[in-house]
N, C-alpha and C positions, 0 to 999 in steps of 0.2 A: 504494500500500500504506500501511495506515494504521500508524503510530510508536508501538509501546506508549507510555506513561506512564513505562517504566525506559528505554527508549533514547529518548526525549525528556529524560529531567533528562541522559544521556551529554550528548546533541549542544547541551544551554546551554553543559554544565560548557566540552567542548572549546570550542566558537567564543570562550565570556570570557575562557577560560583563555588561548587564543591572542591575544587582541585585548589581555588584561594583561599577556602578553610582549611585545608590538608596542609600544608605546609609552615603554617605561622603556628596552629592546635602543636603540632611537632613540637616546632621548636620553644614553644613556651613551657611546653608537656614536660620536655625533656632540661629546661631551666632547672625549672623545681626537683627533678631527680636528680641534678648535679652531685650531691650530697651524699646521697647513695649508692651511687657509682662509682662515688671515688673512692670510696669506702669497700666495697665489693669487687673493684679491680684494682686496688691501691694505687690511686693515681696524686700526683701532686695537683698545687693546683696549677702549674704551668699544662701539664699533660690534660687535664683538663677542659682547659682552655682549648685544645684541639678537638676537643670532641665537638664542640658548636662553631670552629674553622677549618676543619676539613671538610664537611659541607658549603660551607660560604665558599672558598677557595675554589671548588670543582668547580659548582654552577656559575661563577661569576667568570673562569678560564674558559668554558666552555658557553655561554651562552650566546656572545653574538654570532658565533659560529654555525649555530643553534637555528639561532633565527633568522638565516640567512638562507641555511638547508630548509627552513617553515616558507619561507617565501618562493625559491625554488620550486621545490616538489613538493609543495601542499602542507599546508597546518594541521589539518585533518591527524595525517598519516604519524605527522612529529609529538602531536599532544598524546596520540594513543600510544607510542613509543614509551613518551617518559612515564604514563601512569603505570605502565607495566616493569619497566626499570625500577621506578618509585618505589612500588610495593615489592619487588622481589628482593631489594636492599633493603627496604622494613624488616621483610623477614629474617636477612642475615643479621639486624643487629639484634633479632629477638634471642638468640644463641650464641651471642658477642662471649666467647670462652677469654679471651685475654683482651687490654684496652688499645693496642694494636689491630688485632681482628672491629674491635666495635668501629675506631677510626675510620681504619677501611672502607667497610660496610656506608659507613656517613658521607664517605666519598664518591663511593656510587649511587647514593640516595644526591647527591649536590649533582650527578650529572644526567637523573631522571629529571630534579627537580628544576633544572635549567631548560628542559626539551618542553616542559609544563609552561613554566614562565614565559619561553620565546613566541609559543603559538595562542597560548590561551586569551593572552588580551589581545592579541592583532584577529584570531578568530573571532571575539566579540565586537571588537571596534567594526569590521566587518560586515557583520548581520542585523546591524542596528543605522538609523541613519543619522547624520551631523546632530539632526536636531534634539536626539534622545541618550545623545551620547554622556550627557555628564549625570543622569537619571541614573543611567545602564550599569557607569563605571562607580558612579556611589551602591548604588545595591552591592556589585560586587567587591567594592572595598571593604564593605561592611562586611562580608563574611569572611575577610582578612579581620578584622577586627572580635569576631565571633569565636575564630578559632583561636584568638589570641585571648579571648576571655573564657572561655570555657578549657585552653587549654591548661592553664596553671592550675585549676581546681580539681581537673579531671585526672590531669598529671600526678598533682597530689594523691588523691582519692587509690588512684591505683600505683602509687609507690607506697603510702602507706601501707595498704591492706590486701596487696597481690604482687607487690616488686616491679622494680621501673621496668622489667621488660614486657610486661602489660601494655606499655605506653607504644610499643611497635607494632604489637598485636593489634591496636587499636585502629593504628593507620594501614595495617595492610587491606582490614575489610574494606576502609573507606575507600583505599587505592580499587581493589577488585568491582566496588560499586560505579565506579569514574570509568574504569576500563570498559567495562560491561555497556554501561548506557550509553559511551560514545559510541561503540562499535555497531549498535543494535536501530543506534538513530540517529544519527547524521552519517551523509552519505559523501561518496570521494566526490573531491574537487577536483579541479580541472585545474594545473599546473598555474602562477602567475609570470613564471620567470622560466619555465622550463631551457629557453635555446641561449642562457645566460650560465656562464661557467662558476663554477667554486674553487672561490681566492683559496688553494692548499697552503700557498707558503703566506699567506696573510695571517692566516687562520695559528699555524705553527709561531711564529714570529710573535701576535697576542699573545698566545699562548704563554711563550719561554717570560716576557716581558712583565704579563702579572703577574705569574709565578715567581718569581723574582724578584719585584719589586715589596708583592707582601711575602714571601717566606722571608725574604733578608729583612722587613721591618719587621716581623715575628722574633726576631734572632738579635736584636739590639741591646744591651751593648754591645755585642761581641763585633771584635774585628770583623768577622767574613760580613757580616753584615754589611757594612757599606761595600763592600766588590759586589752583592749580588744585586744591591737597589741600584750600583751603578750599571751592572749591565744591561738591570730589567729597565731604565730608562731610556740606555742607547738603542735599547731594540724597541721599544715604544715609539722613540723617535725615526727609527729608519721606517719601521711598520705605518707611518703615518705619510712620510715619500713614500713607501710605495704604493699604500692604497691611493694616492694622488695620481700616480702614473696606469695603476692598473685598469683593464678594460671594465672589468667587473668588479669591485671593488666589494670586501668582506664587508668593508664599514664606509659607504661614503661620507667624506671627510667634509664636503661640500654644506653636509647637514648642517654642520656646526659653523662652518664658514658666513654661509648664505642663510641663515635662519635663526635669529636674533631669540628667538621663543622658543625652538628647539634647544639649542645649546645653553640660554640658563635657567630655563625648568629642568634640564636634567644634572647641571650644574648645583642646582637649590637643592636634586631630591640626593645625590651622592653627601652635600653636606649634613643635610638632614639624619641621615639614615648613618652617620659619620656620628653623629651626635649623641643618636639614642639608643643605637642597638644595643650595649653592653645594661641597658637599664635594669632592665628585668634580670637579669644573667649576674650581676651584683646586688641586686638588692635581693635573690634568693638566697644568694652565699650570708647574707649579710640575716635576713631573719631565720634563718635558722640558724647559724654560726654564734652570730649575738646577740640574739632575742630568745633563742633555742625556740625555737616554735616548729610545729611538727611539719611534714611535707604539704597537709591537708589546710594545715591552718595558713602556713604561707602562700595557697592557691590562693584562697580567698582573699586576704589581702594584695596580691598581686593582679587580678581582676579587673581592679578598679578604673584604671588606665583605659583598657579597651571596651570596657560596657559603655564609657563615654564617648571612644571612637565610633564603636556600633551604634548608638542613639544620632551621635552628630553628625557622619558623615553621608548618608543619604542627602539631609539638610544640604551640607555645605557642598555636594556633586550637582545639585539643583542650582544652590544660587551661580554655582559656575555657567550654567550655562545662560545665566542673563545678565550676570556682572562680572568685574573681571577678574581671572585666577592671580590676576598679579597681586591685586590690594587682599584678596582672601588669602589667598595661604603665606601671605609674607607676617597679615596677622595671627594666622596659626603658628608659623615660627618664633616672631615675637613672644606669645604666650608660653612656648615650650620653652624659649629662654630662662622664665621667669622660672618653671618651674623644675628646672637643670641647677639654677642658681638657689633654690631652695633645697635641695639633694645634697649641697657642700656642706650645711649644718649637722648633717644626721652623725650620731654617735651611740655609743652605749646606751646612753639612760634617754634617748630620744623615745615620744611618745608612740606606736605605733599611729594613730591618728595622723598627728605630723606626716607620715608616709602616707597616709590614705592620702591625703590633701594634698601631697606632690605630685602622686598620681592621679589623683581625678584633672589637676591642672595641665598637667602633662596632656592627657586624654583629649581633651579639648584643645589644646596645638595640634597635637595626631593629625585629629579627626579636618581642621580646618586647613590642613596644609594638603594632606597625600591627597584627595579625589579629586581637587579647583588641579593638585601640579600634574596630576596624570592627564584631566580633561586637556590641559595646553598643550600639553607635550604631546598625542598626541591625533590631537585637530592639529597642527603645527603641521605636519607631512599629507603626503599623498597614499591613496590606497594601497601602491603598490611595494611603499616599503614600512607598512605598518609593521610584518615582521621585526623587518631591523630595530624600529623604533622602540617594539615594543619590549625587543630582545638590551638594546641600549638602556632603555628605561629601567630595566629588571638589572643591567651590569653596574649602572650608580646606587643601585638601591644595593649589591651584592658589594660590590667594593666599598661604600659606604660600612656597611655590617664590618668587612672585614679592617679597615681602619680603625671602628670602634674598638674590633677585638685586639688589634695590633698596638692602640694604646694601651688597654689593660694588661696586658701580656707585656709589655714592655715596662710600664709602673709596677708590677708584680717582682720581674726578673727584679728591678733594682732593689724594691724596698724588703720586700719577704723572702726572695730568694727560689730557689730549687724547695720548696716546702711544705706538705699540706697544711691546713688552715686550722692554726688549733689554738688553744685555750692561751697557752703562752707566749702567741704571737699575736694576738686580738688588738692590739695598739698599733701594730703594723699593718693587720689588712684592714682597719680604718681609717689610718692615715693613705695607706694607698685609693681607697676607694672616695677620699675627698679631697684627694688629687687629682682621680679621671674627672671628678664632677665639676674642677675647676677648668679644667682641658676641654672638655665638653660644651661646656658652657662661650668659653670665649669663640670657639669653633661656630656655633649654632650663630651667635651673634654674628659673621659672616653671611651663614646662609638667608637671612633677613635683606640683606643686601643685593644676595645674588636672584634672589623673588620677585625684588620689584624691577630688576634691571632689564627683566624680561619684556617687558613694554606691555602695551595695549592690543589685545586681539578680538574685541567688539566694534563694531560701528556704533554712531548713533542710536540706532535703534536696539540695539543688544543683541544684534544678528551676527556672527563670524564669518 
């Protein structure tokens, strides 16, 4: 039976909608189990720390690559790919025997969850028209926001009372329901780029270049560090002449040359996502380490953040589309400054309250900044390289992440050391962690700038 036109844009919205709770549920899930992981694979907290950067790492090496292949030969074929990738690396970390094995595992989960991100929002942007686009992309934020609220509670819930490898379990059904419904309804596309070649040594060249520039920022102090950030730069910068020269080009460079709104909306979301990622991922460590509060009760207090992103960013995907992303999510920025610079007080005898109320302010930058800078970003291009766009979009939000973590990792190395996180070192991983909050903070206050710089993309009438 053949799928109207209106229950085809239904069955994108559901499977993106699902696969943008699937990843953020993860990673919040697996926040709150930090704790007992490290404890159950004796891990430091430098070691760690790669448990939530070797998925950042993969997907962010691999995505525009990703979404270049999504543009290519079809979205379709690459979103069903990564849901099956997704879930069959879920499954390996459910039986992660050593924190090596689990690593791994996260790293093949980063290069499902890259084939997810490349196609899924250039698929929806797609099946939806101009005018419904910042509706579209707020609903599906929110259940980025959904899976980020339900996931620290649920993550709890099943670390406390079934062990954090519950929290894999969880996501491979989701994965096998994603897999299933796209396969069963929605049907192949017809190539956009097919008689267009794939940049290999473009593709290789990214590659070595992020790789490089964040393992050797992972690695700081240490000497090699600066040889590896120096080369992942000189190859960053040859990979930028050659996609200039190249026929077909991995990443056209042109975007960001010729497109004022393109280059700092994804500018604004790389600082952003620079800013906040380690939030959650520290303030776990942090109530349970120095509040001792249980995995279940830190769910709930970590919550708070994204039930406000889910309430508000429907809201603020609406008003994008009739006023402009630039003055909305520069004041979402603004707001999450305030509440980064309220993060640098917290200490021992800090109320948990006080945290509530960083996060619910926090929640509300979220929620006003990510759907106004996605709607720009990417109304900003043309149909046919929404892949890329949406693939680039997903590499600042991913590089972003990984900076966050590349500061905490490197505050860590200095202050605490090679050490897990214990009772008589608690004046050190609190001085470290309102250390990132100060680095945080000054950083986010940039992306405020880089928001508005973006210009105007309404006419008069509030049309694009």
């Amino acid at each position: 039976m053949k799928i109207t036109d209106n229950k085809k844009q239904l069955y994108v919205l559901l499977v993106t909608t699902l696969s943008s709770f699937l990843t953020p549920f993860m990673g919040s899930a697996v926040n709150v189990a930090l704790p007992a992981i490290a404890k159950e694979l004796s891990m430091t907290a430098l070691s760690l720390s790669w448990v939530a950067q070797s998925y950042i790492l993969a997907a962010a090496i691999t995505l525009i690559p990703l979404g270049r292949l999504a543009d290519i030969y079809g979205r379709r074929i690459i979103f069903i790919c990564g849901a099956l990738i997704f879930t069959i690396a879920s499954s390996f970390c459910i039986w992660s025997p050593t924190q090596l094995f689990l690593i791994a595992a996260r790293t093949l989960q980063g290069i499902g969850g890259a084939m997810i991100f490349s196609s899924g929002t250039a698929m929806l942007i797609s099946a939806y028209p101009s005018s419904e686009r910042g509706k579209i992309l707020g609903i599906n934020i929110t259940a980025v926001y959904v899976g980020l609220t339900v996931g620290p509670f649920i993550g709890g819930l099943l670390t406390q009372y079934l062990g954090w490898r519950y929290i894999f379990l969880f996501t491979v059904c989701l994965g096998i329901t994603i897999f299933y419904i796209t396969i069963i309804t929605l049907e192949k596309e017809l190539p956009l780029n097919k008689k267009e070649g794939f940049d290999l040594v473009g593709s290789l060249l990214y590659a070595v270049a992020l790789f490089a520039i964040m393992y050797g920022f992972s690695q700081l102090p240490l000497l090699r560090a600066g040889f590896l950030i120096a080369i992942g730069v000189f190859c960053l910068i040859f990979f930028v002449f050659q996609q200039l020269k190249s026929p077909f080009p991995l990443l056209d460079i042109h975007l960001f040359l010729n497109n004022k709104v393109f280059a700092f909306s994804n500018l604004a979301a790389l600082i952003n996502y620079s800013a906040t990622f380690v939030i959650s991922f520290l303030l776990s460590l942090y109530l349970q380490n120095i509040k001792l509060l249980t995995p279940a009760h830190t769910g709930v207090i970590l919550i708070a953040a994204p039930v406000v992103q889910a309430l508000i960013s429907p809201f603020a995907g609406r008003l994008s589309d009739r006023f402009e992303p630039q003055i909305i999510s520069s004041t979402g920025m603004t707001i999450t400054v305030v509440g980064l610079v309220l993060l640098i007080f917290i200490n021992g005898s800090t109320n948990i309250n006080y945290v509530l109320f960083c996060l619910i302010v926090l929640g509300f930058g979220f929620a006003l900044f990510s759907s106004p800078n996605v709607n720009a970003t990417m109304s900003a291009v043309e149909n046919k390289f929404y892949g890329v766009a949406s693939a680039t979009l997903g590499t600042m939000r991913l590089t972003g992440q990984m900076f966050s973590m590349g500061i905490t990792m490197l505050v860590f190395a200095v202050i605490l050391g090679n050490h897990p996180i214990s009772e008589a070192n608690h004046h050190l991983f609190l001085k470290s962690i309102q250390l990132i909050f100060i680095v945080l903070s000054i950083i986010c206050c940039g992306g405020i700038f880089a928001s508005l710089a973006r210009g105007k993309m309404h006419n008069g009438n509030g049309n694009k």
